[in-house]
C-alpha positions as CSV (number, residue, x, y, z in Angstrom):
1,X,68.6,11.2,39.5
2,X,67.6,7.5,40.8
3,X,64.0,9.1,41.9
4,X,63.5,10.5,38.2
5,X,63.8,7.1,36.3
6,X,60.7,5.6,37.5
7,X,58.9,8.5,36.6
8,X,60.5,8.5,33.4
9,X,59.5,4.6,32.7
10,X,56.2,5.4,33.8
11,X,56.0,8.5,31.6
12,X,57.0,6.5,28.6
13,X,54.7,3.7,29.6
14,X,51.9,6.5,29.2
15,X,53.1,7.5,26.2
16,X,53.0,4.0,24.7
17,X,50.1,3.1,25.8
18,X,48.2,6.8,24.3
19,X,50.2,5.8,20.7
20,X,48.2,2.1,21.1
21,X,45.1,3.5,21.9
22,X,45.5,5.9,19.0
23,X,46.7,3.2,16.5
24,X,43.7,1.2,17.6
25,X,41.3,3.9,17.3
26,X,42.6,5.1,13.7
27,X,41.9,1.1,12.6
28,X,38.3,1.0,14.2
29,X,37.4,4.4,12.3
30,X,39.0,3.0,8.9
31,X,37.2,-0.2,8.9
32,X,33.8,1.1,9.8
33,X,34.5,3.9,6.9
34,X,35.2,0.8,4.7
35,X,32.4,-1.2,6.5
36,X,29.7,1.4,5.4
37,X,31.2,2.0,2.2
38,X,30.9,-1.6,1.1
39,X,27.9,-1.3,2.2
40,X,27.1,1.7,-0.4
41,X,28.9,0.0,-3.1
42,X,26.5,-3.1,-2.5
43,X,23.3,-1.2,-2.1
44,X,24.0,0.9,-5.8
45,X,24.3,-2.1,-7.6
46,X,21.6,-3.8,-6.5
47,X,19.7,-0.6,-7.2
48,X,21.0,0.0,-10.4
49,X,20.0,-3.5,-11.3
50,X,15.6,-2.7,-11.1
51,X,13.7,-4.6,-13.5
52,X,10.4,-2.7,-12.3
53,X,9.5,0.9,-14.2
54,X,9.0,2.5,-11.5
55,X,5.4,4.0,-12.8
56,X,2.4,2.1,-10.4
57,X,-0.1,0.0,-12.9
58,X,2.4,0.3,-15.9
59,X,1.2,-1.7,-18.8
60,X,4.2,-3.6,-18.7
61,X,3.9,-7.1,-17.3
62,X,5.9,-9.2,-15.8
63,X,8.4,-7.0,-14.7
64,X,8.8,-7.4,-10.9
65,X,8.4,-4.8,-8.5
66,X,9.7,-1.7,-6.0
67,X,8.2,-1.5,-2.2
68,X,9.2,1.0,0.3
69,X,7.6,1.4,3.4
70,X,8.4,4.7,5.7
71,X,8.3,3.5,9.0
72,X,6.9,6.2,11.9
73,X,10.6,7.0,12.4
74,X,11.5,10.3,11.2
75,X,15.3,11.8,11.3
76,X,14.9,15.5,11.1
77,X,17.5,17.1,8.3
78,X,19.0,19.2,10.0
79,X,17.5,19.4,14.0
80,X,20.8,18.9,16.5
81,X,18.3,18.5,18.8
82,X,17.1,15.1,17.9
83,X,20.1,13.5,16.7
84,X,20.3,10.8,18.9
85,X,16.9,9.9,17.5
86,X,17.1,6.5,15.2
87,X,15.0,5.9,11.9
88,X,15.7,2.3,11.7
89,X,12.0,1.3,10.5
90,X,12.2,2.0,6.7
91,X,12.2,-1.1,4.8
92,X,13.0,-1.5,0.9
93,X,12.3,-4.5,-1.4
94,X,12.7,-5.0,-4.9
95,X,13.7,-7.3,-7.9
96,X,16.8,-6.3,-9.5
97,X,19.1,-8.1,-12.3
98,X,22.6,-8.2,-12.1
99,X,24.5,-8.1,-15.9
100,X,27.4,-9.3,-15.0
101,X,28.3,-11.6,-11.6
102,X,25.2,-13.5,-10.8
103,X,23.8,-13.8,-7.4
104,X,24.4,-16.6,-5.6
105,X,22.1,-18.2,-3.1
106,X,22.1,-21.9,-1.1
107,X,18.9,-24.5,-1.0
108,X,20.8,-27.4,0.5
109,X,23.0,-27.3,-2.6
110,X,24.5,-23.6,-3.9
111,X,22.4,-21.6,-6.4
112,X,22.8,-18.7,-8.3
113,X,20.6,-16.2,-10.8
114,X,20.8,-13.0,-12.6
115,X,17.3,-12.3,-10.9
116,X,16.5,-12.0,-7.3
117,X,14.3,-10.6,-5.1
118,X,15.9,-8.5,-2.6
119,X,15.1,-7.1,0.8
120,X,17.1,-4.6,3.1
121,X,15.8,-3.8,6.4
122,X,17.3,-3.1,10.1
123,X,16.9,-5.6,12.9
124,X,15.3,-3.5,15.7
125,X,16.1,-5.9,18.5
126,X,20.3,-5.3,17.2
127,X,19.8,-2.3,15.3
128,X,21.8,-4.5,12.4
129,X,21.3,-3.9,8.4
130,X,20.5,-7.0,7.2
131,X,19.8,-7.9,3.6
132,X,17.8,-11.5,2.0
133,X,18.7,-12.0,-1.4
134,X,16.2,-14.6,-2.8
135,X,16.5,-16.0,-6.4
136,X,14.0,-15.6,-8.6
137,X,14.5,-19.3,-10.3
138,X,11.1,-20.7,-11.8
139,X,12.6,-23.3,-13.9
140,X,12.8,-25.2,-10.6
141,X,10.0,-25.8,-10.7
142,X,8.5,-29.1,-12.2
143,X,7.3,-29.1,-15.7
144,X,4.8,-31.1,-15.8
145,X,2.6,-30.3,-12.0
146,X,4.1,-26.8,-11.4
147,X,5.5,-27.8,-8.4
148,X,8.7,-27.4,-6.3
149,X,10.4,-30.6,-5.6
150,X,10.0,-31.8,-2.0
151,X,8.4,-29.2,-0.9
152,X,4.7,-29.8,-2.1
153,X,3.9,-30.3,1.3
154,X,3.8,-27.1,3.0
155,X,0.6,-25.8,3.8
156,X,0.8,-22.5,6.2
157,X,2.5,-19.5,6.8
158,X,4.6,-21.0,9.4
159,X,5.9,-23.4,6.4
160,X,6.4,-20.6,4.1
161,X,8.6,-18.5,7.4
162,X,10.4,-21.8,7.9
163,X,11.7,-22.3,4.1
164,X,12.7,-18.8,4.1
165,X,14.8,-18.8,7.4
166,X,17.3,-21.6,5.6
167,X,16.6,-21.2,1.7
168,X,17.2,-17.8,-0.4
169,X,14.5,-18.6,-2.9
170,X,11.6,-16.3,-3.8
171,X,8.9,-18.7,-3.4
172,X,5.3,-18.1,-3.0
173,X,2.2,-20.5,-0.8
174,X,-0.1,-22.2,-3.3
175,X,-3.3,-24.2,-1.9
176,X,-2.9,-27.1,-4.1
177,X,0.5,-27.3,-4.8
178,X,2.8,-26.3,-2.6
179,X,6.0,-24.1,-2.4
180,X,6.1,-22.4,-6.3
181,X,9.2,-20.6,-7.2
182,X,8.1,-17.5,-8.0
183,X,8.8,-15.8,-11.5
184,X,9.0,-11.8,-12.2
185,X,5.4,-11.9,-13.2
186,X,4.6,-13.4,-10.7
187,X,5.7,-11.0,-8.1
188,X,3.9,-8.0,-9.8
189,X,1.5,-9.2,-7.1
190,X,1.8,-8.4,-3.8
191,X,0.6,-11.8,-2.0
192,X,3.7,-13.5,-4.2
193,X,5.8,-11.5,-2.5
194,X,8.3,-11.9,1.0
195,X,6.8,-11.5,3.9
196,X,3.4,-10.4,2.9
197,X,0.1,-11.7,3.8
198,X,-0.7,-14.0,1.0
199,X,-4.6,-14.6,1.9
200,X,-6.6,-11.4,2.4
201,X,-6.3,-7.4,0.2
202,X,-4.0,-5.5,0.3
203,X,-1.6,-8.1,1.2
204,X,0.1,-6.4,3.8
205,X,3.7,-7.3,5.9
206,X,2.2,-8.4,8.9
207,X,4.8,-7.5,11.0
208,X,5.0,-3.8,10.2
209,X,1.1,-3.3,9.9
210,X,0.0,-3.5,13.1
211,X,-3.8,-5.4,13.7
212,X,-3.8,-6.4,9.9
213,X,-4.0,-10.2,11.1
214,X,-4.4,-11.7,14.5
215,X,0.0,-11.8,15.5
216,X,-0.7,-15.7,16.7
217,X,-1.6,-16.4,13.3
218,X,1.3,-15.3,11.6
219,X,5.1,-16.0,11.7
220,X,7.8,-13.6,11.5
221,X,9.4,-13.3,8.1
222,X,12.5,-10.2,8.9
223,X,14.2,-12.6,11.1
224,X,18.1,-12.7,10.6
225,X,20.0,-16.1,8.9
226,X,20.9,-18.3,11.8
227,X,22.5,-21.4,12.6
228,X,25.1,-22.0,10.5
229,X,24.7,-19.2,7.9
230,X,24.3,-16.6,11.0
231,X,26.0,-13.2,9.5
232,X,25.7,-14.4,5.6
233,X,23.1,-11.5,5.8
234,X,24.7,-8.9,8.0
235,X,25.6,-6.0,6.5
236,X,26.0,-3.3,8.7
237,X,26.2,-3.3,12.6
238,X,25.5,-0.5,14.9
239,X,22.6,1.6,12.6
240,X,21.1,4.8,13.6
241,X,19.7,5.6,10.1
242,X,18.6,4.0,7.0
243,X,15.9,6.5,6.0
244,X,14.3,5.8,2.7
245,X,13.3,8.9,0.9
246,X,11.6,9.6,-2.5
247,X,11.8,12.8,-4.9
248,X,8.6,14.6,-4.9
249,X,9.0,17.2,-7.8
250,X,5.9,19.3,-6.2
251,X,7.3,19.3,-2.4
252,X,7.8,23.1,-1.4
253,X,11.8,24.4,-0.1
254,X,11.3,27.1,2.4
255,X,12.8,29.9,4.4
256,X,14.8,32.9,3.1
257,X,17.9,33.8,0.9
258,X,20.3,32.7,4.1
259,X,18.2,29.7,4.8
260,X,17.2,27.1,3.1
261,X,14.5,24.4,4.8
262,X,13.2,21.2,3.3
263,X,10.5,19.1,4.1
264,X,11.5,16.6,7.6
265,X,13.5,20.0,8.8
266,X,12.0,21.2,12.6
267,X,10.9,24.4,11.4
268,X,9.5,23.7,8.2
269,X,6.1,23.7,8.5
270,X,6.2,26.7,10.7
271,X,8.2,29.0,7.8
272,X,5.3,30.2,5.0
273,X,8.0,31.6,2.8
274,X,8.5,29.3,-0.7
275,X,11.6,29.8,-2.5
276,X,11.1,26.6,-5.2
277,X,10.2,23.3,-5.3
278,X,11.7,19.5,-5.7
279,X,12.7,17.7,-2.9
280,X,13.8,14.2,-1.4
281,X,10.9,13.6,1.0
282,X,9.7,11.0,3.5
283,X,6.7,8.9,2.7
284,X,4.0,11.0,4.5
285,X,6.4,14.1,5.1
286,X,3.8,16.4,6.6
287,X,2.0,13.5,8.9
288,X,-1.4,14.7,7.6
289,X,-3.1,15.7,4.3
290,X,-3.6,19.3,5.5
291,X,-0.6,20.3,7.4
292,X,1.4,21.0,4.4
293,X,0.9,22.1,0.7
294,X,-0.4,18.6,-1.6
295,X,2.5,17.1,-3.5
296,X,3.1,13.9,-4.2
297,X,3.7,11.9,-1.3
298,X,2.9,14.7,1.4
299,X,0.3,13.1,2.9
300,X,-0.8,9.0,3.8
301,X,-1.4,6.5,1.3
302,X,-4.8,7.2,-0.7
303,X,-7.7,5.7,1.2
304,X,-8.7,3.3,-1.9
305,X,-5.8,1.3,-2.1
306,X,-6.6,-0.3,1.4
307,X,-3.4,0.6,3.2
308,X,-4.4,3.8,4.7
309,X,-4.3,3.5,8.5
310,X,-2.9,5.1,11.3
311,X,-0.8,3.3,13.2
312,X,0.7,1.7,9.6
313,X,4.0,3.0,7.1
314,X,3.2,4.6,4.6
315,X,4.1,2.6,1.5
316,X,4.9,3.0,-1.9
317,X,4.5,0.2,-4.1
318,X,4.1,-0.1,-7.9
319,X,1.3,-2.4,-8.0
320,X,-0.5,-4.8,-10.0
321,X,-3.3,-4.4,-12.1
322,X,-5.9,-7.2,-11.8
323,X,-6.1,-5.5,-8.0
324,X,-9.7,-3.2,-8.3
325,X,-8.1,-0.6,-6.2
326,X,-5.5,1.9,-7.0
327,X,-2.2,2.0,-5.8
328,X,-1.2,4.2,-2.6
329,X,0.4,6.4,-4.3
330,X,-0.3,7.3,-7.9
331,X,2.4,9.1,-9.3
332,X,5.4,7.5,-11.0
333,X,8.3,7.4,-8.8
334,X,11.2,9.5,-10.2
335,X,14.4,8.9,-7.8
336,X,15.0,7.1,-4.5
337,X,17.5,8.3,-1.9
338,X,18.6,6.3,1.6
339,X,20.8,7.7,3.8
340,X,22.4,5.1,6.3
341,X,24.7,6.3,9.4
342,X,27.1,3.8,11.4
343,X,27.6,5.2,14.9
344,X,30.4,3.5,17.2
345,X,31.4,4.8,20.4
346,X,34.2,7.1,18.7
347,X,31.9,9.2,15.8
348,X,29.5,9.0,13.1
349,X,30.0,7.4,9.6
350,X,27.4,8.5,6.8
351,X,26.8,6.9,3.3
352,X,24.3,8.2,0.9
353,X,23.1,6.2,-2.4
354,X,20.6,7.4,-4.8
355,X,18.7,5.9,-7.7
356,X,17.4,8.3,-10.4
357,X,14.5,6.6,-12.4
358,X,13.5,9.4,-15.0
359,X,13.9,7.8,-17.8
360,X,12.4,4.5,-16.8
């Protein structure tokens, strides 16, 4: 009997110690399913808040913008054998307006607006979701010379990536002036906008268009808050996915009555067999303008616009019309879809958020 009680206590001790672990692991596996749910929640609203119709030159003016740029990433649909593969390149900016709470914002002293300019992209150094919401506030400026107070002095780039890395205003780099807070109008245009080359067509993000500008001449705008506001922009930790996809009503479904394949599946543009059409599609879905039927946004941005290259995303933007050259991609953009997944060492957690645009 005496040699079966320190078995016992040490068979109890076991058994405590698998409840913790199980205890623990049920909390780690709720809070990242409320982590990336928040997440959703926050990524709806500022979606449902657009100003920008979502139709590329539209006669509208002064209206703001949508950008997404489809990274060479891809996650397959449905292909187990890729699934540790990340698409963490896809970056999304926007203006939105917020009806009811306003967002808030700090430049030394807290601000807020119904308007922002907004930006959600993933840190590939962390694989973090990060997400810059800059006011859109052009009554800061000064009436009389246009100018932003104390801030007339900034001249390059590097100013412009300096301002932005403590402020969350929308600003754009003027020769003569200055810092100018930026107004919806004003960020139809492209070189207005965060992050993009203000100086030479088509105005590109340096830092995801490779060879656009000599990299020593240009500063790094999709840097993380630090210093004292380090994790104000932190959203999500741990990303494998936050693939941006569009509906492209012309984009062919394929296979057979017991299968059903979409455009990013592995064996779709092996199967022949069409069995309808409408689809949410990657930018660029079949890598080349011939490998796959013409839809929408099958192929790479149209050679006009100026973005078509290689080794760069393929972009969707709805444009500005003083440029000479069309958009990258003509046709009206009818719904938006990202799919984000939070992987831990335990499982997967998956949140999907759509914006329907039809009747923009």
């Amino acid at each position: 009997m005496l040699v079966l009680i320190p078995l016992l206590i040490l068979a109890m001790v076991g058994l405590f110690q698998w409840v913790g672990d199980r205890i623990n692991q049920g909390r780690a596996e709720r809070e990242a399913r409320d982590r990336i749910r928040q997440a959703q929640l926050q990524l709806q609203r500022d979606l449902d808040g657009i100003t920008a119709p979502t139709t590329p030159l539209d006669p509208q003016a002064g209206t703001g913008y949508v950008e997404l740029l489809e990274g060479p990433d891809r996650s397959l649909n449905r292909a187990a054998a890729v699934r540790a593969q990340r698409d963490v390149d896809d970056v999304l900016l926007f203006t939105s307006r917020s009806h009811d709470v306003p967002f808030q914002g700090q430049m030394g002293i807290s601000l807020q607006s119904h308007l922002a300019e907004i930006v959600w992209w993933v840190d590939a150094k962390t694989n973090h979701l990060h997400r810059r919401v800059l006011l859109i506030r052009p009554d800061l400026n000064q009436s009389k010379t246009g100018k932003l107070p104390f801030h007339s002095s900034a001249t390059s780039v590097g100013d412009l990536a300096k301002f932005y890395r403590q402020n969350d205003l929308s600003v754009r780099l003027h020769a003569e002036r200055g810092l100018v807070a930026n107004s919806l109008a004003d960020l139809n245009r492209r070189e207005h906008r965060f992050g993009h080359d203000p100086g030479t067509f088509p105005h590109v993000m340096p830092e995801l268009h490779p060879g656009a500008i000599p990299a020593a001449s240009w500063s790094p705008f999709l840097v993380p808050l630090g210093g004292g506001r380090t994790g104000e922009d932190l959203i999500l930790e741990n990303v494998k996915d936050f693939d941006l996809r569009v509906f492209d009503p012309e984009a062919e479904l394929r296979g057979s009555s017991d299968m059903l394949l979409l455009p990013g599946d592995e064996q779709y543009l092996a199967t022949q067999q069409v069995i309808g059409t409408g689809a949410y599609v990657d930018l660029n879905y079949s890598r080349s303008a011939d490998s796959a039927k013409p839809s929408h946004f099958h192929g790479p941005c149209d050679v006009p616009s100026g973005l078509h290259q290689p080794k760069w995303p393929a972009l969707y933007d709805t444009w500005a019309k003083p440029y000479e050259s069309p958009p990258p991609y003509a046709a009206p953009l009818r719904g938006l879809r990202i799919n984000m997944t939070l992987s831990d060492q335990q499982r997967t957690h998956q949140a999907t958020v759509t914006a329907e645009f039809v009747t923009r």
